[in-house]
TIMIZA-868200 format. One record per residue (C-alpha): residue in three letters; x, y, z. Coordinates in steps of 0.25 Angstrom, whole numbers, padded with zeros to 4 digits, always signed. Layout:
BEGIN
AlaXYZ
...
//
This chain:
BEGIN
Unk-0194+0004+0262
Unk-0193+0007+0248
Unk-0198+0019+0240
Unk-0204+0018+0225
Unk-0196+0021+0215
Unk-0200+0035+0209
Unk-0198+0039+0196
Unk-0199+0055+0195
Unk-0187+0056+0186
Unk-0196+0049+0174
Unk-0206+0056+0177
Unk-0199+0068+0176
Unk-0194+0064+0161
Unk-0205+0062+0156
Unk-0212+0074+0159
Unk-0201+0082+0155
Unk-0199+0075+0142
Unk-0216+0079+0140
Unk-0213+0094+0144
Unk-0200+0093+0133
Unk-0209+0088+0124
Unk-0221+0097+0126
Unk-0211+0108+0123
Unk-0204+0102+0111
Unk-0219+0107+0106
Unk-0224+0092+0107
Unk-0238+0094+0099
Unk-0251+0093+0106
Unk-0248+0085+0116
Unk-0249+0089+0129
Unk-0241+0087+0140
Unk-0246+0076+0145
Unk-0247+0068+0132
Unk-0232+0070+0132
Unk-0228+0066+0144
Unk-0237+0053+0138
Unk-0228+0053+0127
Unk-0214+0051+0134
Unk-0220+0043+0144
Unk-0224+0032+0135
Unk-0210+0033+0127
Unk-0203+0032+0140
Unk-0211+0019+0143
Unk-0206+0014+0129
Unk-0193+0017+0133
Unk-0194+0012+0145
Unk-0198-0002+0140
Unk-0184-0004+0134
Unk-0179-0009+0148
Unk-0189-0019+0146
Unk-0180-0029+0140
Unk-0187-0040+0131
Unk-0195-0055+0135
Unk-0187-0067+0131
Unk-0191-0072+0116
Unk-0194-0086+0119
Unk-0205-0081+0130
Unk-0220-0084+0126
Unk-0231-0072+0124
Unk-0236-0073+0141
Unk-0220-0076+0145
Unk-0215-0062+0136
Unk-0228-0053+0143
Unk-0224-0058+0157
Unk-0208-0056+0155
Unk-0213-0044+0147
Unk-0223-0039+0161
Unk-0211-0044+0171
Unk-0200-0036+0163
Unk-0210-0023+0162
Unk-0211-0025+0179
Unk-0196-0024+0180
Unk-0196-0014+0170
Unk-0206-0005+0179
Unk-0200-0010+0193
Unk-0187-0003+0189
Unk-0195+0010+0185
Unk-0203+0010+0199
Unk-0216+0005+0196
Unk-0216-0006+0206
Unk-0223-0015+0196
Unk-0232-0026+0203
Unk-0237-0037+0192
Unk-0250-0045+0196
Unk-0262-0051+0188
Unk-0256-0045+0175
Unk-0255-0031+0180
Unk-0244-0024+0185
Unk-0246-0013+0193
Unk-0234-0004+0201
Unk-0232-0001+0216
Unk-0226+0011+0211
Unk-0227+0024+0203
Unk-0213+0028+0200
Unk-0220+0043+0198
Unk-0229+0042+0210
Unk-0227+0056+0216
Unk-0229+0061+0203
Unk-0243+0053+0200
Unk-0247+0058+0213
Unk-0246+0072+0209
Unk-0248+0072+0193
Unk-0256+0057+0192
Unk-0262+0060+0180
Unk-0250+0065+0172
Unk-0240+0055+0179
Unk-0249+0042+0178
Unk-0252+0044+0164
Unk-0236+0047+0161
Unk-0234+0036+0168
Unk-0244+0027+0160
Unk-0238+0031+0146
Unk-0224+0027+0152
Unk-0228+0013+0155
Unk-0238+0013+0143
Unk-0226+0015+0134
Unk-0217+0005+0142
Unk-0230-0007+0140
Unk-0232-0003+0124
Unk-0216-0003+0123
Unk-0217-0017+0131
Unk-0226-0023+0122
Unk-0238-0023+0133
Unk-0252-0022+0128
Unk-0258-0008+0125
Unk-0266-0005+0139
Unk-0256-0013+0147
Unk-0252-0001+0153
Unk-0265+0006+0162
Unk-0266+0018+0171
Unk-0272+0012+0183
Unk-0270+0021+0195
Unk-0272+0014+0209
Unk-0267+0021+0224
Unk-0253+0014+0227
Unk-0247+0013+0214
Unk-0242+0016+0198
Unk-0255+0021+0191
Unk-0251+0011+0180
Unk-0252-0004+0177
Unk-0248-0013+0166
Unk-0258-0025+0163
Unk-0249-0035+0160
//
């Protein structure tokens, strides 16, 4: 038996980088909108452990090692990534106790995180949709 990977320490981050920057006197925005701020720069981040496709590869060979490379990539960060007909969905929420409590405000945090990994990827604008279903991440990648 193993447990899903958990990741409460991001989540933790984040939100406390939104609470800095809401008192740094951050404009308008409310919390909310900031947590979507760092959340979406983390996932730009975050896509530079990506690592690059092979320069001789055609168009469809660079999006498929692009897909697979984005899978490990989210596989070590505890999505449990599952790529089928184009779609990858993950077994697991690395925030799930949190999205049980806070859903809205965890799911859309989490959305912008992979949002900013997919547009730092290269992955078409919309790869990234929030598709809530029992059992599982609230987000999936059309691939």
């Amino acid at each position: 038996m193993s447990v899903p990977e958990r990741r409460y320490d991001l989540a933790a981050e984040l939100l406390a980088r939104a609470v800095e920057r809401a008192g740094d006197g951050a404009g308008d925005l409310d919390i909310g909108d900031l947590l979507a701020e760092v959340a979406r720069a983390h996932g730009h981040d975050l896509a530079s452990e990506l690592g690059s496709s092979p320069t001789e590869a055609s168009a469809g060979e660079a999006r498929l090692a692009l897909v697979e490379r984005l899978v490990r990539l989210l596989a070590r960060h505890g999505y449990e990534p599952r790529l089928a007909g184009g779609v990858v969905t993950m077994a697991n929420c690395p925030f799930h106790a949190l999205a049980e409590e806070h859903r809205d405000l965890v799911c859309h945090m989490n959305h912008e995180l992979l949002s900013g990994l997919a547009e730092e990827a290269g992955l078409a604008p919309g790869a990234i949709r929030l598709d809530p279903e029992p059992g599982r991440c609230c987000v999936t990648i059309v691939a």
